[in-house]
C-alpha positions in Angstrom: -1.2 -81.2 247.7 -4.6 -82.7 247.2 -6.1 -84.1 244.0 -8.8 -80.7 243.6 -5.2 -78.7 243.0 -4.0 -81.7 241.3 -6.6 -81.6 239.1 -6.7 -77.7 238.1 -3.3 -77.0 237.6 -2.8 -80.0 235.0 -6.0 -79.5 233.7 -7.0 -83.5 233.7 -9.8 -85.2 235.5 -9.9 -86.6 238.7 -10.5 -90.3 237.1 -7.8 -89.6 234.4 -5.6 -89.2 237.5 -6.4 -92.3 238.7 -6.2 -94.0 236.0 -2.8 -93.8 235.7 -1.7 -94.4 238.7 -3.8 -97.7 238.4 -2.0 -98.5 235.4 1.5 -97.9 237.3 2.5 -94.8 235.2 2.4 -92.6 238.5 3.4 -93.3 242.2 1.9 -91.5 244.6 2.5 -91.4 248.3 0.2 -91.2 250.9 0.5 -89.5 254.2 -0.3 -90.7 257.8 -4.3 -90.2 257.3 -3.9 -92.5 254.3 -4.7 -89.5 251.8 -2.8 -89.1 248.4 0.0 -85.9 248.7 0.8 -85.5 245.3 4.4 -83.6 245.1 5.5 -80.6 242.5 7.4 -83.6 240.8 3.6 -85.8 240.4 2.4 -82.4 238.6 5.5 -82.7 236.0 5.0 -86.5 235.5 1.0 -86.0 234.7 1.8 -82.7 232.5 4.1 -85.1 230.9 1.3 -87.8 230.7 -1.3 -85.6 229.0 1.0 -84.2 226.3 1.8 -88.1 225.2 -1.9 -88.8 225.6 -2.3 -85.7 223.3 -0.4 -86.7 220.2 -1.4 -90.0 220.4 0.9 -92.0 222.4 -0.4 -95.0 223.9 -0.1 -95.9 227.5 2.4 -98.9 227.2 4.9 -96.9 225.2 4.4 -94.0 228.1 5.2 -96.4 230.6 8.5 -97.3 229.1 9.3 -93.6 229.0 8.7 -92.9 232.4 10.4 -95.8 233.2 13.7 -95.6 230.8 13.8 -91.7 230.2 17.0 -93.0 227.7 14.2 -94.4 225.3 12.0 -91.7 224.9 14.0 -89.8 221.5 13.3 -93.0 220.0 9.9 -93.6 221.1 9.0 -90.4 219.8 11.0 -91.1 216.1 8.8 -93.8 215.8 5.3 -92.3 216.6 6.5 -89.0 214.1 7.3 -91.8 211.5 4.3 -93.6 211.8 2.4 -90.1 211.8 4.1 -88.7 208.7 3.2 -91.8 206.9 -0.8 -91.4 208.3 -0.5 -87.9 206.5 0.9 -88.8 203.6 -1.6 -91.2 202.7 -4.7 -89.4 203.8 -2.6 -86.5 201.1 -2.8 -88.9 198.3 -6.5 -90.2 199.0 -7.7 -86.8 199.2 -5.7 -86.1 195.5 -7.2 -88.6 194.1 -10.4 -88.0 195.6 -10.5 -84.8 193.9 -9.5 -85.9 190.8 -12.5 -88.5 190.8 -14.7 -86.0 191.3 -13.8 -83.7 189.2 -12.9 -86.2 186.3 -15.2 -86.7 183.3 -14.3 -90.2 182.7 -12.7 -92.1 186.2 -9.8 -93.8 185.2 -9.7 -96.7 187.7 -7.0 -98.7 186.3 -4.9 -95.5 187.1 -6.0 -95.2 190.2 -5.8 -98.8 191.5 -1.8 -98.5 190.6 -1.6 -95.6 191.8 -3.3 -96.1 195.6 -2.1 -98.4 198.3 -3.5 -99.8 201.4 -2.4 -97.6 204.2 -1.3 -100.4 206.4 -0.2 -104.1 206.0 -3.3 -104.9 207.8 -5.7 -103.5 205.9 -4.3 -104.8 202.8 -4.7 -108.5 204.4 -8.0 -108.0 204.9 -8.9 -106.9 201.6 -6.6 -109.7 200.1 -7.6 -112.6 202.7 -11.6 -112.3 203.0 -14.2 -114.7 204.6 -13.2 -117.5 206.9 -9.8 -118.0 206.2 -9.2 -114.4 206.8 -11.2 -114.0 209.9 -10.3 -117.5 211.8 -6.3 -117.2 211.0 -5.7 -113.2 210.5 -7.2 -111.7 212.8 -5.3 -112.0 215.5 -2.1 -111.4 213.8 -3.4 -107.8 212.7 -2.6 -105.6 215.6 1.2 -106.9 214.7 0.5 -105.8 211.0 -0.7 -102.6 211.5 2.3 -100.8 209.9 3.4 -99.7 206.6 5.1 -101.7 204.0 8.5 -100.2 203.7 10.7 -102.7 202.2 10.6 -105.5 199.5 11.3 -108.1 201.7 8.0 -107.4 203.3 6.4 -107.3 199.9 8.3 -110.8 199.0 7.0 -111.8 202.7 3.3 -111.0 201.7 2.9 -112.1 198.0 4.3 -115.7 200.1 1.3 -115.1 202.9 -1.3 -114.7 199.7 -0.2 -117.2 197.9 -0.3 -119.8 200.6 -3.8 -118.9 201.4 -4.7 -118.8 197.9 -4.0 -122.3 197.5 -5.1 -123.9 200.8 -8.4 -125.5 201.2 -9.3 -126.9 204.5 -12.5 -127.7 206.5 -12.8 -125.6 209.6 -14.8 -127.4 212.7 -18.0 -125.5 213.6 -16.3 -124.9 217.5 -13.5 -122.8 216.0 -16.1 -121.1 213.2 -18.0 -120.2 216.4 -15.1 -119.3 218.7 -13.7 -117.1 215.7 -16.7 -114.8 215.6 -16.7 -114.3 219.5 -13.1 -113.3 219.1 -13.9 -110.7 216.3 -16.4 -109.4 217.6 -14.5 -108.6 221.2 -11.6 -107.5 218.9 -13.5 -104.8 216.7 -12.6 -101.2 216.7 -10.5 -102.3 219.4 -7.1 -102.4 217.6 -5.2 -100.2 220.2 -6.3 -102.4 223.2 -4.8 -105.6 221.8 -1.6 -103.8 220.5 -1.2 -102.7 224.2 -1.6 -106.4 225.3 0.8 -107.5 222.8 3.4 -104.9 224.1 2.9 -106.3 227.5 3.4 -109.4 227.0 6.5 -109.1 224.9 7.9 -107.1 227.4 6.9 -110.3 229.8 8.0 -112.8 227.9 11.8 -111.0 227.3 12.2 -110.7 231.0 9.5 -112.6 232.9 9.7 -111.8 236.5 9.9 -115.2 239.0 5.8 -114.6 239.1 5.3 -114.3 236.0 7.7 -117.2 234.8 5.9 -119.4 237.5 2.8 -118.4 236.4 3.6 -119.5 232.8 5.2 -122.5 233.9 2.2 -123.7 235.0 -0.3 -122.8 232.6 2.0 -124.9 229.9 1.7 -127.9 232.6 -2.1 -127.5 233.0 -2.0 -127.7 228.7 -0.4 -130.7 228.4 -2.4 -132.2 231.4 -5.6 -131.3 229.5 -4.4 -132.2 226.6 -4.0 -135.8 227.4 -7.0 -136.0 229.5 -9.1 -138.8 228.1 -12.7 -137.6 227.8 -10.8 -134.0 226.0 -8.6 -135.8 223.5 -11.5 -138.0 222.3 -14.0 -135.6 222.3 -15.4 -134.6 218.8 -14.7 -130.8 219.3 -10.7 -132.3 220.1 -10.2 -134.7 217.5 -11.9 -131.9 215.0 -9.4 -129.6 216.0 -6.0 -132.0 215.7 -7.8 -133.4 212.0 -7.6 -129.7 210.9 -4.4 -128.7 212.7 -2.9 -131.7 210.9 -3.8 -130.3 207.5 -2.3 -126.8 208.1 1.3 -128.3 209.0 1.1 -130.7 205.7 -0.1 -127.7 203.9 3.2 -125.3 205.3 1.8 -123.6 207.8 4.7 -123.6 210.0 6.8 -124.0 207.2 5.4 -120.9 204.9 3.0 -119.1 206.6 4.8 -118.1 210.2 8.2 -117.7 208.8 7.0 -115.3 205.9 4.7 -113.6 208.9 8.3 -112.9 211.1 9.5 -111.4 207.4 6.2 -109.2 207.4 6.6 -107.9 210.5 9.6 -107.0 212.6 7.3 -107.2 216.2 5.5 -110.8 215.4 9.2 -111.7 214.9 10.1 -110.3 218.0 7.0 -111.7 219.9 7.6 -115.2 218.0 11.4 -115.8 218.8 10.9 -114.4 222.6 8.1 -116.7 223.2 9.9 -120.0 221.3 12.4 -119.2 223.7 10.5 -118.8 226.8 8.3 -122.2 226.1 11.5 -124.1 225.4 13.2 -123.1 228.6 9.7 -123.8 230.6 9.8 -127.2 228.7 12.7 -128.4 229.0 12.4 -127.9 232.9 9.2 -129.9 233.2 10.4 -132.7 230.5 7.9 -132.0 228.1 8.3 -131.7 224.3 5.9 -130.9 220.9 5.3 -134.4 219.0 4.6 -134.1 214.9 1.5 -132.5 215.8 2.4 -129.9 218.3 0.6 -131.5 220.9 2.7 -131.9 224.5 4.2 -135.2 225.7 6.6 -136.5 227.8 10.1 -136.2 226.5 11.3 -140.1 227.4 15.1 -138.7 226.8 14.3 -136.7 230.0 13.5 -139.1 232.6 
């Protein structure tokens, strides 16, 4: 059948349609004129597209569905978990809502023990303002973006405030600049970058040859950049490595990113898959991370 029957019997629009069989969710074969004949089975998949798209399942999570049907009870569990928990807090903010309005004296000692942030993420940004927050958290959010829901995540996040409590470092104007372009592409775009993230953890688990290639030589072209002469002595370059420098004396990599795996269980996932994948693709080109993290030659490796 064509796309106008297509289109009416699913009830989704012509674009929507396309859309996702751009994004690979559907298949659809074409027939010696080089038109799309979409089959009874095509009508099943996108009915089963639109109700996921209807309680709020996003396309990445789809895609695993329709390609490991096994997963999908547990995909599910974990949207209804995540939803129940939505409820629940927009319950308790509309209580206390109430109660403020209809109080005669606002007891906001109360209240402020009584309310929570309704994610990790928004508590970080409450509790990690400015600068600090917005050059170093921001892109960690879409991986926060859950509820707390044990006390090792607490004990995790008291560690994160406390480091940046007591840091104190001068960041270069490149990165100040850089920072705000990367806010401001990443604002109200949440879902977007938690989509990319999925993607590329499911890439860097099980890269395919492409995609390892592909990696392989983007690690290759950093470490060639890296030591290129006019780069590495550039002010922007030396900035960068001064300040870079001070995070690691300061426990960045010994506070911060551990205590950020604790926080949250797909950073931890993302973290280890990637250490792993950049190790492998190093060891094959003989490179290694100096004190600084910067790429050398590994002399043991000639």
């Amino acid at each position: 059948m064509r796309i106008n029957e297509v289109v009416e019997r699913v009830e989704l629009s012509k674009r929507a349609v396309k859309y996702y069989e751009e994004k690979g969710l559907i298949k659809i074969n074409k027939d010696e004129n080089g038109y799309r004949n979409y089959t009874e089975k095509d009508i099943e998949v996108l009915e089963q597209i639109s109700v996921y798209r209807k309680i709020d399942m996003d396309l990445n999570s789809i895609k695993n569905i329709l390609t490991n049907p096994e997963i999908e009870r547990k995909v599910l569990e974990d949207l209804y978990t995540k939803k129940k928990c939505d409820i629940e807090n927009q319950k308790q903010q509309l209580l206390i809502l109430e109660e403020m309005i209809h109080s005669r004296e606002i007891k906001y000692r109360t209240l402020n023990q009584e309310l929570d942030y309704t994610s990790i993420a928004d508590s970080i940004k409450e509790m990690i303002p400015g600068v600090y927050g917005q050059m170093f958290m921001y892109h960690f959010l879409p991986y926060l973006n859950i509820p707390f829901e044990t006390e090792e995540q607490r004990d995790a996040y008291n560690k994160i405030i406390e480091f940046w409590d007591n840091i104190e470092i001068k960041i270069p104007l490149s990165m100040r600049i850089s920072n705000f372009i990367n806010k401001s592409l990443m604002k109200n775009n949440i879902e977007e970058v938690t989509k990319k993230i999925d993607k590329t953890i499911s890439m860097i688990l099980n890269p395919s040859e492409e995609e390892y290639e592909k990696t392989k030589k983007m690690i290759y072209s950093s470490y060639k950049i890296q030591n290129n002469f006019l780069y590495k002595y550039s002010i922007a370059s030396i900035a960068k490595r001064k300040m870079m420098k001070e995070l690691q004396r300061c426990g960045y990599n010994d506070i911060f990113i551990p205590n950020l795996k604790r926080l949250s269980p797909k950073y931890n996932e993302y973290h280890n898959a990637l250490m792993n994948l950049n190790n492998r693709i190093c060891d094959e080109l003989g490179l290694k991370y100096d004190s600084n993290y910067n790429l050398i030659i590994d002399k043991n490796k000639q």
